[in-house]
C-alpha positions in Angstrom: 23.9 -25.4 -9.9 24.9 -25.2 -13.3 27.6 -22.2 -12.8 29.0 -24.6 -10.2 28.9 -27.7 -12.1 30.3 -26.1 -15.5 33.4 -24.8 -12.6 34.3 -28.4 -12.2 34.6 -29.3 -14.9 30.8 -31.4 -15.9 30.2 -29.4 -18.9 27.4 -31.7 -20.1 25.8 -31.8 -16.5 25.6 -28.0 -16.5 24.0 -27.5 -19.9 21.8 -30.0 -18.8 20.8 -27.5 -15.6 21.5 -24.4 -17.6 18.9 -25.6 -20.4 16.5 -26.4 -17.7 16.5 -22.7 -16.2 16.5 -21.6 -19.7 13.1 -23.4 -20.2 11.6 -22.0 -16.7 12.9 -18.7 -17.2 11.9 -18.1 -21.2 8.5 -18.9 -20.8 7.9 -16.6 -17.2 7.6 -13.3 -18.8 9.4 -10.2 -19.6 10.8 -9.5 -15.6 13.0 -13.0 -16.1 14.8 -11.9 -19.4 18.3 -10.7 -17.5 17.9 -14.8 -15.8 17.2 -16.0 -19.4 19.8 -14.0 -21.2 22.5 -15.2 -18.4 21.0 -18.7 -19.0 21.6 -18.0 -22.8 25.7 -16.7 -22.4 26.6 -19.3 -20.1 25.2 -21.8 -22.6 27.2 -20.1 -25.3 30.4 -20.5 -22.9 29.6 -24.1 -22.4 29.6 -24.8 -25.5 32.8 -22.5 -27.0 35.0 -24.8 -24.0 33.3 -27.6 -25.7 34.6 -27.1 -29.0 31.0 -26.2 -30.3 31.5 -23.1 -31.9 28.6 -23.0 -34.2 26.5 -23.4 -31.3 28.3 -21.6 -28.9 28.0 -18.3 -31.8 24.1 -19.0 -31.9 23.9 -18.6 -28.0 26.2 -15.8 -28.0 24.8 -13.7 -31.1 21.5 -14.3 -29.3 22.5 -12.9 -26.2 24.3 -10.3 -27.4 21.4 -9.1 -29.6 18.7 -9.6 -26.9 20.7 -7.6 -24.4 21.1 -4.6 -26.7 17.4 -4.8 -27.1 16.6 -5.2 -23.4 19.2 -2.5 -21.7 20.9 -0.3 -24.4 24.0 -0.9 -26.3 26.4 1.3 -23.7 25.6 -1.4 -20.7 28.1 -3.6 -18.8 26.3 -6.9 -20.0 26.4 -6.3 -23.6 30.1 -5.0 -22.8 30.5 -9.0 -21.5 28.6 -10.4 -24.4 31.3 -8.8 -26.8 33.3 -9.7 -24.5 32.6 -13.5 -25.3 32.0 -13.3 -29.3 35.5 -12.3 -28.9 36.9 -15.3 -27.1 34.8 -17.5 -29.8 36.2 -16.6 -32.3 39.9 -16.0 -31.0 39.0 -20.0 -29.9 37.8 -20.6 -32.8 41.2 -19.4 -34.3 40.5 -16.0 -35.8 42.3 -13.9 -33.6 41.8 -10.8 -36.1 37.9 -10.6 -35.8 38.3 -11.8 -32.2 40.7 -8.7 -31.3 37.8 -6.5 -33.0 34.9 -8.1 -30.7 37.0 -7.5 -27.4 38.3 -3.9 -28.5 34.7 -3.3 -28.4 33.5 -4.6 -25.4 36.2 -3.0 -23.8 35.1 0.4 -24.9 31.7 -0.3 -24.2 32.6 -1.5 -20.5 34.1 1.7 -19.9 31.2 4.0 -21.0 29.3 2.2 -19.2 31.1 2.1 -15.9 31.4 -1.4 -15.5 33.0 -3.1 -12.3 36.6 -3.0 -12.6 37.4 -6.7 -12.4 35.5 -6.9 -15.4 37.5 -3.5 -17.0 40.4 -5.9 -16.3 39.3 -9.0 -18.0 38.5 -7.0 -21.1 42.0 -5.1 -21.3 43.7 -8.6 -20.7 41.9 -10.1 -23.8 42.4 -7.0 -26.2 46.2 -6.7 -25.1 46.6 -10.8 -25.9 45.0 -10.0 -28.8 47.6 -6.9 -29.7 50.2 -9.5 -28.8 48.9 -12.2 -31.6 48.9 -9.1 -34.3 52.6 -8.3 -33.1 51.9 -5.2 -31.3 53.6 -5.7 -28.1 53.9 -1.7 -27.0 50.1 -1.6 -27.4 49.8 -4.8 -25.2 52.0 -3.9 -22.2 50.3 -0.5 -21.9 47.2 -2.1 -21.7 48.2 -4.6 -18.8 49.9 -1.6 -17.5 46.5 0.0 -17.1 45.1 -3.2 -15.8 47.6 -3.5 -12.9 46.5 0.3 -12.3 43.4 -0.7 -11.7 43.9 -3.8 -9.5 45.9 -1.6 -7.6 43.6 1.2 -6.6 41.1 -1.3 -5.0 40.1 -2.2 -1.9 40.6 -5.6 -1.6 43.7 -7.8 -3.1 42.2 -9.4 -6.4 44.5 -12.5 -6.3 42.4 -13.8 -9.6 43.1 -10.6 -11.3 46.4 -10.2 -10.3 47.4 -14.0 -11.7 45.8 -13.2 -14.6 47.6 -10.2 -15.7 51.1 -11.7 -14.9 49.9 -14.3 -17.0 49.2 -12.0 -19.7 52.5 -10.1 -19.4 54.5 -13.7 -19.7 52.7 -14.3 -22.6 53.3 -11.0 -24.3 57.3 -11.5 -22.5 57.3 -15.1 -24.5 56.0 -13.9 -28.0 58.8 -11.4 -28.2 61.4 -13.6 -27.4 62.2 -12.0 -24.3 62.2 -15.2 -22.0 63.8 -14.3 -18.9 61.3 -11.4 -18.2 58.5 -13.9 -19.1 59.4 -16.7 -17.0 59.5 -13.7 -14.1 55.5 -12.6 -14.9 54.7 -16.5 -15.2 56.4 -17.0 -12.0 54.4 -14.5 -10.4 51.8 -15.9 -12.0 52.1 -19.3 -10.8 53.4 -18.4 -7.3 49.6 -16.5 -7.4 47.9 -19.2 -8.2 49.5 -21.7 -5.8 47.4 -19.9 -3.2 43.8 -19.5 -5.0 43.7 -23.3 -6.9 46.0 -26.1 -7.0 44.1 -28.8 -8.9 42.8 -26.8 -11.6 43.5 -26.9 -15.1 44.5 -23.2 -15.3 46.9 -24.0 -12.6 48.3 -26.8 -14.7 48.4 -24.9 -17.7 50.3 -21.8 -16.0 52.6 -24.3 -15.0 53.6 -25.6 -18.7 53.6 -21.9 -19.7 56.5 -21.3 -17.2 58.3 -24.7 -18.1 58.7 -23.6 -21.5 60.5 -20.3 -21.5 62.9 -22.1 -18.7 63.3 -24.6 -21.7 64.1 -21.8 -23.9 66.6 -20.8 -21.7 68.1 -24.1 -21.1 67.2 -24.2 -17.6 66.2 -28.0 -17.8 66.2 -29.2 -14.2 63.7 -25.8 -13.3 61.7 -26.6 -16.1 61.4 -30.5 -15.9 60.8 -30.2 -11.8 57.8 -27.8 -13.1 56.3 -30.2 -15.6 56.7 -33.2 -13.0 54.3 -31.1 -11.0 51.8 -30.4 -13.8 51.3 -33.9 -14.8 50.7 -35.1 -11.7 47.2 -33.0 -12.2 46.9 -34.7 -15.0 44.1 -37.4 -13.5 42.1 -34.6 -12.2 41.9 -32.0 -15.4 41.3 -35.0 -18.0 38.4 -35.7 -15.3 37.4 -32.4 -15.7 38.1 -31.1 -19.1 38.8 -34.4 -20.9 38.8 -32.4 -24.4 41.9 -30.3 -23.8 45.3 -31.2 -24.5 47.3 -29.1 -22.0 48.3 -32.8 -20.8 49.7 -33.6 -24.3 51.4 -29.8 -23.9 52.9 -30.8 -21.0 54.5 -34.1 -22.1 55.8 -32.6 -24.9 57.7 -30.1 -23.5 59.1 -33.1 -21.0 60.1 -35.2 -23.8 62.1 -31.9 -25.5 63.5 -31.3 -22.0 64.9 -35.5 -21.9 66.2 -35.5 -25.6 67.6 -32.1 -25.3 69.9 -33.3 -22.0 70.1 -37.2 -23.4 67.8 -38.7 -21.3 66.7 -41.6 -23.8 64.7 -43.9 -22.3 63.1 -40.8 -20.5 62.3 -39.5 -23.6 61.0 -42.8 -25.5 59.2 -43.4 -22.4 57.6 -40.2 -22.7 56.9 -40.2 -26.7 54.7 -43.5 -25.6 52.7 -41.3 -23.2 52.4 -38.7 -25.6 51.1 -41.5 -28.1 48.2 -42.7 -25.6 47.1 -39.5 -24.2 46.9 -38.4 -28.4 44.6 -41.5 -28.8 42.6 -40.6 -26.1 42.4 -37.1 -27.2 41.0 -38.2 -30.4 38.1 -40.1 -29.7 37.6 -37.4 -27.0 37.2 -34.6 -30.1 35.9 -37.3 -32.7 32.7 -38.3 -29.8 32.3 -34.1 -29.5 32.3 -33.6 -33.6 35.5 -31.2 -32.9 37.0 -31.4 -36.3 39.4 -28.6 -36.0 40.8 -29.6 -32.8 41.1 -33.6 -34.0 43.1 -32.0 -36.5 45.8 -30.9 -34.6 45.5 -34.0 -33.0 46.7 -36.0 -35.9 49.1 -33.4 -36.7 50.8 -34.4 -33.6 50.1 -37.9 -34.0 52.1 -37.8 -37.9 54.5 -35.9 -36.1 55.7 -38.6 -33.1 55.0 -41.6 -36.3 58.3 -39.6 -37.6 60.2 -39.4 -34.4 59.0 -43.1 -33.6 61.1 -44.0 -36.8 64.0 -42.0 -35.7 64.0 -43.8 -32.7 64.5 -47.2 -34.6 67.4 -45.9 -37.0 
């Protein structure tokens, strides 16, 4: 109930649950450790989407240190509990020490013979993380392997196919290379169309094709794309009211209107921009994010300036 829950978006609902099987679990003995220790990462997950990260690190040092004791370091679940120390702290910002949890999950995934879905996850995090250090040759051979994988199995992983395309637009996008990026996010998006169309990551694959068509001035592609996102915009704020994908979205509109002089588009738009910031910022101030209220108010200062321009 809580997996489900925490899926749709009701993060505090599903701690709730996931607390409450926690308590059952942790006091049933030694047979119900694996149920406690899942009860224990999801937790840690909760809270890392949540902006927690001191809390979400005490859940996922925990888990990570209670599964080594319970089934070995070379096992697939400490291989996952890397796995998320690693997406803490590359959340949290510090892609460097993130890069060095997920390079190690990865290795220990493949010792121990983990499924390959999971194999995939892992070589899509280190090779993002090889993309924020610069090394992009590293990165594509890594999705390269990935694909390899997908491709030997049975059945068509749709989720692991949109994934990687994902991760190959982003890798495309870092170097610059914008026409071969807006291909993998296009595959990408064209993916996900059929899997989930009122999700956030649906939303957010959307913006991340928008904006290499903006880079190559293909406006009316791009703008048609970001129409498309924001009108998920009621749904994900439901769901993940925290995140600023909406803000991400109207921003690259309002680039899209001032760059092809569409003014009242584009002070229309600023406005938006304005309200959904405000909201954002209580949103982070109730959940005691400070380093996401910061770049809150960074982008705040920043329309203040273009508000003034407006007026000149």
């Amino acid at each position: 109930m809580g997996y489900n829950l925490f899926k749709q978006g009701d993060c505090m609902e599903a701690i709730r649950l996931y607390k409450k099987s926690l308590g059952i679990s942790s006091t049933a003995g030694k047979d119900f450790e694996p149920l406690t220790l899942q009860s224990v990462s999801y937790l840690g997950v909760v809270h890392v989407v949540l902006g927690n990260f001191d809390l979400g690190e005490k859940y996922h040092s925990t888990c990570l240190r209670r599964s080594e004791a319970l089934q070995g370091k070379i096992h697939p679940n400490v291989g996952n509990a890397l796995n998320r120390m690693g997406l803490l702290y590359d959340q949290r910002g510090d892609s460097k020490t993130g890069l060095e949890f997920f390079k190690q999950g990865l290795e220990v995934k493949r010792k121990s013979k983990a499924a390959p879905i999971s194999v995939v996850y892992s070589l899509s995090n280190v090779a993002n993380g090889y993309k924020d250090m610069g090394m992009f040759k590293e990165a594509h051979k890594l999705v390269d392997e990935a694909f390899a994988i997908l491709q030997n199995q049975k059945m068509n992983m749709l989720d692991g196919f949109s994934l990687l395309y994902n991760t190959r637009g982003k890798i495309y996008a870092r170097e610059g290379k914008f026409k071969e990026a807006s291909e993998a996010y296009g595959k990408t998006v064209e993916i996900t169309r059929q899997v989930e169309q009122t999700s956030y990551i649906y939303m957010k694959r959307l913006v991340n094709l928008a904006e290499v068509l903006e880079k190559r001035c293909k406006f009316a592609s791009a703008l048609k794309l970001t129409k498309e996102a924001i009108g998920l915009k009621d749904k994900v704020i439901k769901a993940l009211p925290h995140n600023s994908i909406v803000t991400e979205c109207l921003q690259c509109m309002s680039r899209i209107y001032d760059l092809t002089g569409q003014h009242d588009n584009y002070k229309e738009t600023l406005y938006k921009i304005d309200k959904e910031c405000n909201r954002l910022a209580k949103e982070c101030t109730l959940l005691n994010n400070q380093q996401k209220l910061d770049q809150v108010n960074e982008t705040i200062q920043d329309l203040q300036m273009k508000f003034k321009n407006l007026k000149v």
